[in-house]
N, C-alpha and C positions, 0 to 999 in steps of 0.2 A: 549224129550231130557233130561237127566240127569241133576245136579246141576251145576250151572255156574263154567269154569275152573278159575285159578289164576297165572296171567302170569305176569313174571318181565322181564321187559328189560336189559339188562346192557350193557350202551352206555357211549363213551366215550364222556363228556359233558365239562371238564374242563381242561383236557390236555393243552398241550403246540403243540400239533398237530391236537385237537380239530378247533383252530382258531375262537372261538366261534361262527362255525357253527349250524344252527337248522338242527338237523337229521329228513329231512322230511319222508323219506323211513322208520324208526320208528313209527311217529308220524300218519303217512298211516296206520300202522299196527294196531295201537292199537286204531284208530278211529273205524276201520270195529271191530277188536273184542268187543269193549265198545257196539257197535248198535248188535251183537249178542248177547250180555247177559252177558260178561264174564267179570271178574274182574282185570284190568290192575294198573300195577307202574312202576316206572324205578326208575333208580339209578345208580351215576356215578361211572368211573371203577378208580380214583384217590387212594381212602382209602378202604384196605381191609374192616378193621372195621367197615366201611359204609354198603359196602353189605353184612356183614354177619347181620351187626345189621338188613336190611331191609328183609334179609330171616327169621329172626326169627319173625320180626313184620310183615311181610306180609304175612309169608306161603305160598309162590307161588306155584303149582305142574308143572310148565313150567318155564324153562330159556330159553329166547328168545337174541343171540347176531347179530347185524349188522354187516358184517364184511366187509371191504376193506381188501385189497392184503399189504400195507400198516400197518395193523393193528392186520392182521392175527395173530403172532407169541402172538403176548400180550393176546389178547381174547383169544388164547388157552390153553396157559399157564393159564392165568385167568381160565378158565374154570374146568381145572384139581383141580387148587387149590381149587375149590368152591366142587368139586363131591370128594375130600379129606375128607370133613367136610363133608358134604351133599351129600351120596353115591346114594341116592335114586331120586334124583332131574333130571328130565329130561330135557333137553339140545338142542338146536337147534342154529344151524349156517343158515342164511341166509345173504342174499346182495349182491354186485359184487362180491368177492373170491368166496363163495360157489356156487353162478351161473356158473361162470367160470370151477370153478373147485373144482366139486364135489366129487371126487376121495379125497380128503383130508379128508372123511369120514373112507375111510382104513388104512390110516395114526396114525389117533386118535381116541381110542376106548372110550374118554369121550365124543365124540360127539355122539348123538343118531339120528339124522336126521340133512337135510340138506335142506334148501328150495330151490328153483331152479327160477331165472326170477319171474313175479310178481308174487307178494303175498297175496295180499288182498284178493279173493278169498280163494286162496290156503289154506290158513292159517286159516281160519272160517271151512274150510270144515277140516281140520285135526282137531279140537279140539272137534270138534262136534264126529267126528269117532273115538276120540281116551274117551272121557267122555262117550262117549254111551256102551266102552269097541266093539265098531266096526274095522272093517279092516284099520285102522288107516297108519298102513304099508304099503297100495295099493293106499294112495290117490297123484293123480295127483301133478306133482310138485316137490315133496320130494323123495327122498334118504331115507331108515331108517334102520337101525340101528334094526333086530329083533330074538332073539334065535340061537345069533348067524352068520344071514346071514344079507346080504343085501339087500335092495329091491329095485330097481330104475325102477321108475315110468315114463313115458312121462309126460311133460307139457301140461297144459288145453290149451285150448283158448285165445287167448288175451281178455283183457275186452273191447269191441268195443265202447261201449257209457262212454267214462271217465267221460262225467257229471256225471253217477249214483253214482260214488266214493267218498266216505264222505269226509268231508274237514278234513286237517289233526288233532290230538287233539292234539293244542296247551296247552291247560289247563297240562298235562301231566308233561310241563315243569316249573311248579309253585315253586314247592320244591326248583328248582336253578334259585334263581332272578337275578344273572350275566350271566343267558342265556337267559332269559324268556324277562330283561328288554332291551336286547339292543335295539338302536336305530334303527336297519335294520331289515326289517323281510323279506324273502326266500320264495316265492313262483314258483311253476311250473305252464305251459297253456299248454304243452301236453308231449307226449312220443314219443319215435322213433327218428330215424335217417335215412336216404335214403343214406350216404354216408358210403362207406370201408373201408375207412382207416386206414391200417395196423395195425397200434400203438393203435388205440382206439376198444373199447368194443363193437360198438353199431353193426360192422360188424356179431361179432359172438353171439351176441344177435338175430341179423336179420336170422339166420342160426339156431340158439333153436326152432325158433318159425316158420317157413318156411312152407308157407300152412295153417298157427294157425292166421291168422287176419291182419289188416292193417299195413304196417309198421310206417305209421305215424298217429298217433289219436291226434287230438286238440281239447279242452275242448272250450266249446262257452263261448265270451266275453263274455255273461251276468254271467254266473257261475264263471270265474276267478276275477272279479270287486265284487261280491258276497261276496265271501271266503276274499277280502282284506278290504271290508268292516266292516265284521264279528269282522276280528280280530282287524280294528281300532276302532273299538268301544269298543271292550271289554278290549282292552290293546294299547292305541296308541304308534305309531312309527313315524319316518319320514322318512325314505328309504325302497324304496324297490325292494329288488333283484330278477330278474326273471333268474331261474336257468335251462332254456329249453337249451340245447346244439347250436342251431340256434334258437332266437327268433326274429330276423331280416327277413322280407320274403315281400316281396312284396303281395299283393292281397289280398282277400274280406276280410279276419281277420285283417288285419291288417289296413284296413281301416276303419273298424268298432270300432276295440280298440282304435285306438287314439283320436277319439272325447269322444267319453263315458268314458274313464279314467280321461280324462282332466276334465272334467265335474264333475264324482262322487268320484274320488279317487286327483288328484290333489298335490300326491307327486312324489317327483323327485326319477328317477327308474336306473339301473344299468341293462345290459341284454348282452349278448354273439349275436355273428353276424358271418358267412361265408364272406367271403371277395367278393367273384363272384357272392354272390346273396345281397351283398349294393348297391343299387342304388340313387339317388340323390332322385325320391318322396320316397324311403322307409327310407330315411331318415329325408327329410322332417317327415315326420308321423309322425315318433318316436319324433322328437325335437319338434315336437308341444303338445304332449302326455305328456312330460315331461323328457323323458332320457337326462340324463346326464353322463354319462359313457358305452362305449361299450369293448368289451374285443373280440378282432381279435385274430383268430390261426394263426400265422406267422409259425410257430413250426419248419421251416430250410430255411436259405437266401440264397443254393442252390436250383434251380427251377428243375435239375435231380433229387436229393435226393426225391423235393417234389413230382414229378412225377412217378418215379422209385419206390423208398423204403417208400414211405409214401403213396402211391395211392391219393394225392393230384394233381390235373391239373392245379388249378388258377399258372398264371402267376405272378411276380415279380410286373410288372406294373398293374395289376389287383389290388393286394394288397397294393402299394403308392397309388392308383385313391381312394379306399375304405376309406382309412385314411385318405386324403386329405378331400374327402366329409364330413366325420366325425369331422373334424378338421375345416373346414371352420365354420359350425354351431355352432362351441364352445364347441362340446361334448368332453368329455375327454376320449381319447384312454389306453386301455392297446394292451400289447401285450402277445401271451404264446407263449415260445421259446422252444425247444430241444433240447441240448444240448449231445453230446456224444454219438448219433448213430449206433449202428452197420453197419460197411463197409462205415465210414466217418471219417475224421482223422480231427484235429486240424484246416487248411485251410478252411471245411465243417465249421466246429463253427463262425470262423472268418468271414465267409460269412454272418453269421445269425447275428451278431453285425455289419456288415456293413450295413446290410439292414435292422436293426431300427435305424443306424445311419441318412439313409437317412429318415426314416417315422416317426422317434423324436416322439415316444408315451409319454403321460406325466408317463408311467410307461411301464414298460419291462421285464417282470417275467420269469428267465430262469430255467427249471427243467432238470436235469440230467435223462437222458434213463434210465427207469429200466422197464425190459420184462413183461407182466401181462398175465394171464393166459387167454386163450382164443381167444387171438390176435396172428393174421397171423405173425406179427412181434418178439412175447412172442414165437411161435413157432423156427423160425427163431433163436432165440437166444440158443437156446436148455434150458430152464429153464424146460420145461414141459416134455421134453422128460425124465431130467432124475427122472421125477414120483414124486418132490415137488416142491414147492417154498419155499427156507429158511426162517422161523422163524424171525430172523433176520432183515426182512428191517421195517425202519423207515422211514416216508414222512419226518423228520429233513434231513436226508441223500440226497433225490434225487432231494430235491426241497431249492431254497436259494432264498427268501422274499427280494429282494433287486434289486436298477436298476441295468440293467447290462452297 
């Protein structure tokens, strides 16, 4: 293998749409490149000055950006303005937009590849082919960008054993201590989703990979108490966020996590839950484990819309029985609303504030519909059809941080 690559991140770390989130799907990244050899930095996307100063002191021969759908128009504009100055620097878009939609590759001739679905892998094996001056263009994964054409690859394999995945590199985020020191730290216990639902990504993720591995892979208790261990010791916190799409489930995991958390880790946790699979022990669990905040998809207070136009089936009273049980043990409810649907009028909304009227979450988070690439319902709205997604949107725009 040739001399180790120099790859920069540039993530947005201190925005005001940030929410001083930990970009874990980065810090994935650059843990597996650090264990192959290669030499990793990031740097926020706030101050041009920043990143030009940190390509000149770090010499990267790789720009690696994260992109959401959300963030899109900025990173690429970003991007342009970087291959202005630095014509030579080679470019890669990866995250939910370019997995989505990888066609944004023909759009923008400053992008040079595209990453596609996981990365970690992926991403060790292009730098290795592309430093060896190998077929860097055919690797698994990636869109590229080469003399001209384009090369679109199939995606590998899912990674079956998630234990083997290094734990993220928190150290990464040293440089910015009003991200590195908050009080919460973000972890995930697996991947996947078994549900469709229209509006969300994980359908057409389940549809990339179809034939390519399990749809749902969970990391064992012992490896996720591991990795929070890790990080309290070397940088204590007091919250912490588990960021699985459903980490509510009934069965052997979850009977095994809530004693052994209780035991070696023993702070109060925040986690997402389906409404039809809360049951009264799987709640029990969690409240002895230590949660204290659950966050329900309510996402429309009509139960056609959520059956019909959302491929959602739980029932209305499925959803009060959930909160209710969450609410007896003292854990503190949120809820995520959708607001403004396509083929739903003002009455539809109205429904969905009656029905946290009645399930009084101590918080009620409503986000404006906006179409995402990849989604049966993004379809639906014709965003894709007519061949972009504008530049243009801002998560300030579709989402409003306030009860409703």
């Amino acid at each position: 293998m040739a001399d180790s690559m120099r790859i920069l991140f540039i993530n947005d770390l201190l925005g005001k749409d940030a929410m001083g989130r930990t970009p874990l799907g980065v810090l994935y990244l650059s843990s597996a490149l650090k264990r192959a050899g290669h030499a990793v930095d990031l740097v926020d996307t706030k101050r041009f000055s920043d990143i030009t100063r940190k390509i000149e002191d770090f010499r990267p021969d790789m720009l690696l950006f994260s992109v959401r759908t959300t963030h899109q128009g900025m990173y690429a504009q970003l991007n342009r303005k970087i291959k202005g100055v630095h014509p030579d620097l080679f470019s890669i878009f990866g995250g939910p937009h370019p997995t989505f939609y990888p066609q944004l590759i023909h759009n923008d001739e400053a992008v040079d590849a595209v990453c596609i679905g996981e990365g970690e892998e992926a991403i060790v094996d292009f730098m290795e082919r592309l430093e060896d001056k190998g077929d860097y263009h055919l690797t698994p994964n990636f869109w590229v960008r080469r003399k001209g054409h384009i090369h679109k690859n199939p995606v590998r394999k899912l990674i079956e054993d998630i234990d083997t995945i290094s734990f993220p590199d928190r150290d990464l985020l040293d440089a910015y201590p009003v991200v590195r020191g908050l009080p919460i730290r973000n972890f995930i216990t697996s991947r996947g989703c078994p549900y469709n639902c229209t509006y969300c990504f994980n359908h057409a993720y389940n549809e990339i990979y179809q034939g390519l591995g399990k749809r749902i892979r969970r990391r064992s208790v012992d490896n996720v108490i591991a990795e929070i261990e890790q990080e309290q010791n070397n940088n204590p916190f007091q919250l912490v966020q588990f960021e699985d799409d459903i980490f509510v489930m009934q069965g052997k995991w979850l009977r095994e996590f809530a004693p052994k958390y209780k035991k070696r880790i023993g702070l109060p946790f925040m986690c997402n839950a389906r409404a039809e699979l809360v049951t009264e022990k799987a709640v029990s669990l969690i409240k002895e484990a230590g949660c204290v905040s659950v966050c329900v998809g309510v996402e429309s207070g009509d139960e056609a819309v959520r059956k019909e136009l959302l491929k959602r089936n739980n029932t209305d009273s499925v959803t009060i029985e959930c909160v209710r049980l969450l609410q007896h043990t003292g854990i503190f409810v949120l809820t995520e609303n959708i607001l403004g649907l396509p083929e739903t009028s003002i009455d539809d909304d109205f429904k969905t504030l009656e029905l946290n009227r009645i399930l009084k979450p101590g918080f009620a988070n409503p986000s404006i519909y906006q179409p995402y690439p990849g989604t049966d319902l993004g379809w639906e709205s014709g965003q894709e059809r007519r061949g972009h997604f504008p530049e243009t949107i801002r998560i300030s725009r579709i989402s409003s941080m306030q009860a409703v």
